[in-house]
N, C-alpha and C positions, 0 to 999 in steps of 0.2 A: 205530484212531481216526484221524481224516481230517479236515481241511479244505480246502471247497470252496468253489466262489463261490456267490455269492446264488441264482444265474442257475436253480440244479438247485432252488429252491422256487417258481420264475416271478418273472416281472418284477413283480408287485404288489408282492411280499413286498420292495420299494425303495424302489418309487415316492414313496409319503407321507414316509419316511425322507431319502431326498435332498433334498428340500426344504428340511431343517434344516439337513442335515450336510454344509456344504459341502467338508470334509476330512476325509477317514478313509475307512476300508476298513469295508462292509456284505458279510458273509460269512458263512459255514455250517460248523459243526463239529458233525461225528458221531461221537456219544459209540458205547460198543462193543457196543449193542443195538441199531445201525443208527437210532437218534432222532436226526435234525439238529434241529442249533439254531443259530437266526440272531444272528448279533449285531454289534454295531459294535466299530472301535476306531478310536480318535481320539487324538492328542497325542505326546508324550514325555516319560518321568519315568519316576518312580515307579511301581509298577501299582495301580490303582485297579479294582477292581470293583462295579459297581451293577447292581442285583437289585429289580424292581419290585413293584408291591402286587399285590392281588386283581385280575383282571378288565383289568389293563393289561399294559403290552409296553415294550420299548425307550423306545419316542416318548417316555413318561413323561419321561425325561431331556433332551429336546431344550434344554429353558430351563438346565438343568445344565452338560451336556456342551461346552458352546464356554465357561464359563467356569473349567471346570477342567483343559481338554486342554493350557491354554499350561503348566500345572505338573506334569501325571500325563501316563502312558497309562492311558488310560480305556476300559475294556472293558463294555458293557451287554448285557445279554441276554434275549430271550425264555425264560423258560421252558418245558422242556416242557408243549402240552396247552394254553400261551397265544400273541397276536400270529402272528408266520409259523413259529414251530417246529411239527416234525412234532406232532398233535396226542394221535394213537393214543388214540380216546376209549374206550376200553377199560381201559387203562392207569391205576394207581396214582397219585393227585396229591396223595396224604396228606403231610407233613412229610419222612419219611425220604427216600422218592421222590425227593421236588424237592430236597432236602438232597446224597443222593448223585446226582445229577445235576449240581449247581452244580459240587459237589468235582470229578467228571469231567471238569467244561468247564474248570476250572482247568490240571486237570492235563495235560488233551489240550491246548492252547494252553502247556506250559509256561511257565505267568505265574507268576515268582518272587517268595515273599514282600507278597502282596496287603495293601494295604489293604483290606477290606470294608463300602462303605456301601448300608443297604437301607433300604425305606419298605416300612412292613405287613407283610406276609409278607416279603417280603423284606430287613426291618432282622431278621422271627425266624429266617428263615435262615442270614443272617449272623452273627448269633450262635449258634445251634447248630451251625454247619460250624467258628466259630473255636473253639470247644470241645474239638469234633474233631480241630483241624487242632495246636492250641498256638500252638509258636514256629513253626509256618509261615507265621502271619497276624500283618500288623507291626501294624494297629490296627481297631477295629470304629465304627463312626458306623448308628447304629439311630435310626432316624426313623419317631416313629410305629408302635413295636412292636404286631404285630397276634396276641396269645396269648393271647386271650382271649374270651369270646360273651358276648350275641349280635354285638355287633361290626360287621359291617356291618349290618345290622338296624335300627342306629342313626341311619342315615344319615338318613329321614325316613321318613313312611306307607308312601308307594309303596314304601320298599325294605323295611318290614318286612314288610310283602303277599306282596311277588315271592319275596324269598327263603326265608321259610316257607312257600311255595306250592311253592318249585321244590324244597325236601328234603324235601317229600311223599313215601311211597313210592308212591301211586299217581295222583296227578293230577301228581306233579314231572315228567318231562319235558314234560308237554303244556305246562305252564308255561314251561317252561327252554328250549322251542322258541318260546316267544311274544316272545321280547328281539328288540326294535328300538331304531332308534337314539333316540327317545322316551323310551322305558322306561329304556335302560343311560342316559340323560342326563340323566334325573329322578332316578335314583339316586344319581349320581356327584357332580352337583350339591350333595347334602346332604354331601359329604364335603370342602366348600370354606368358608373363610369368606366369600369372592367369590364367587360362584357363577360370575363375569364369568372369571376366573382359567381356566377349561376352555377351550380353543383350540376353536372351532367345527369346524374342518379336524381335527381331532385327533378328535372324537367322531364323525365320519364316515370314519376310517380306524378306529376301533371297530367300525363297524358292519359295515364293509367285513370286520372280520373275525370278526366274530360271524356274518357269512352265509358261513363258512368249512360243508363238509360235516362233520358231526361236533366242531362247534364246544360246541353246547349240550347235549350229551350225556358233553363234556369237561369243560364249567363247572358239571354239577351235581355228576358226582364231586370236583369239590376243594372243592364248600360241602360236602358231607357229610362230605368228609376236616379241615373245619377244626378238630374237638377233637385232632386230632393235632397244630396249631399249639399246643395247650394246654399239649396235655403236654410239650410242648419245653421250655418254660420250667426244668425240672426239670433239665436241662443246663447252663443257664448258668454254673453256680456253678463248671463245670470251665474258664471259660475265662480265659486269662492273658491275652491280648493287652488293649490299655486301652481303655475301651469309652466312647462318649460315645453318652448317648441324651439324645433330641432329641425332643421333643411342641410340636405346636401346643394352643393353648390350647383350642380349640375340635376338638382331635379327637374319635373316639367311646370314646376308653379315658377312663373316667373316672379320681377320685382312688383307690379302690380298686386296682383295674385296674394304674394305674401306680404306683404303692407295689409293689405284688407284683412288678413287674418290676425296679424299683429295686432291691427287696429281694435277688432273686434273684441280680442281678452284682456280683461283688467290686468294689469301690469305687469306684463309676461319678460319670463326672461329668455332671447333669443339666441340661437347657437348657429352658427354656418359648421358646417363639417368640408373640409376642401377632400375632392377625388375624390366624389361623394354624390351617385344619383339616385333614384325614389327607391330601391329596394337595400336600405341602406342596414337592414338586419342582416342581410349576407355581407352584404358588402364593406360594412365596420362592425363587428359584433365589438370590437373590444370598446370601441368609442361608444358605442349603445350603453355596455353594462359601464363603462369610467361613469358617464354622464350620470345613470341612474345611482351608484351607488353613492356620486360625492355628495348628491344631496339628498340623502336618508342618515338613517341613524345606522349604517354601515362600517364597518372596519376602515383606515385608512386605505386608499388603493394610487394607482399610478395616475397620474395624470390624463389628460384626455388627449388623444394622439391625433 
């Protein structure tokens, strides 16, 4: 297990990111199947690990990440098969997969004792790895838990079209090879209460990498692999670390939905954010870092807005 500089994924895989991150290290860790994965680290503290939704990468966190790097170090990452990690669309993007992946990046980076916060797939992540992991994860923040269908579907017309189109067995890639930056922003769009909230430059470093070779033959096996986000759920009850989850009011998990998740974690403490839908890193960063920093061993900060 290795890490490298960015430089061995090309200069793209930077470019849009530097813009944000005016301090931290943008680098490459290969897990021991030869998969680099790109990711930042930013700050000093505590370690703090963020883990992105369906269909996004790092950038996700950009409105995040400079306001929580002055208290943590803060590690984000592409996932395998998303953003500039290897994509290998071949490859397995079912739950476990990306599960023992994440565990991998941890461990290759020896980051001691994480915090774990994730949106969508990635708050289910985080909770089934702290499952996993116990006392090796000091607390969990799940934003927007995504273990549940149809789920994205929800987002509006167009994305129940595209994404029932594209887990077709036989017209789905012809589909899953039709995503431009149109389509992924008519989608995305429905998972905001602002729709304004989506950084124009941020949908076009999408695109940018949606016209990766092997990009859309990657994103149809992980909609087909989302019931294994489902059955995640079935985990949580084994996790001890203290878990705060977080829903905008206007996400796609309905009350059903999130009762079941509620249900699921030993005595969680729940949060509603109002004007508030599933890509809720952009769309509250400051409500993200209030939430995370009042319950660490952080400075005093503002209230949660």
């Amino acid at each position: 297990m290795t890490m490298q500089s960015v430089t061995t994924l090309g200069q793209t895989a930077q470019d849009y990111t530097r813009r944000w991150l005016d301090a931290g290290e943008i680098a490459v860790a290969t897990l021991r199947n030869g998969t680099r994965i790109r990711y930042v680290r930013a700050g000093r503290g505590p370690n703090l690990v963020l883990t992105h939704t369906v269909r996004t990468q790092l950038d996700l966190f950009q409105r995040v990440i400079p306001l929580l790097s002055p208290h943590f170090t803060v590690y984000a990452l592409d996932l395998p098969g998303f953003g500039w990690s290897d994509l290998n669309p071949d490859a397995p993007k079912d739950e476990p997969t990306l599960r023992a992946a994440l565990g991998e990046f941890i461990a290759t980076l020896g980051i001691a004792r994480p915090t774990l916060a994730g949106e969508s797939i990635g708050a289910t992540l985080s909770l089934s790895l702290a499952a996993e992991l116990g006392d090796e994860i000091e607390r969990v923040f799940a934003f927007n838990t995504y273990d549940y269908l149809p789920g994205l579907e929800r987002s509006n017309l167009l994305a129940s079209v595209i994404i029932k189109s594209v887990r077709a067995p036989v017209v789905g890639p012809v589909f899953a090879a039709l995503e431009n930056r149109s389509i992924t922003g008519g989608i995305m769009k429905g998972g905001f209460y602002d729709p304004r909230s989506l950084p124009s430059d941020l949908l076009d470093e999408y695109a940018r990498v949606g016209g990766r070779a092997g990009y859309s033959k990657a994103a149809r096996t992980l909609l087909k692999a989302l019931p294994s986000f489902v059955a995640a759920r079935a985990r949580y009850r084994a996790v001890t670390a203290p878990v705060t989850l977080v829903w905008g009011d206007k996400d796609w998990a309905n009350q059903r939905d999130r009762a079941g998740v509620e249900a699921a974690i030993p005595s969680p403490e729940v949060i509603t954010l109002d004007r508030t839908g599933h890509f809720s890193a952009l769309e509250r960063p400051q409500a993200w870092a209030d939430i995370i920093l009042a319950r660490t061993a952080s400075p005093k900060i503002s209230a949660v807005r």
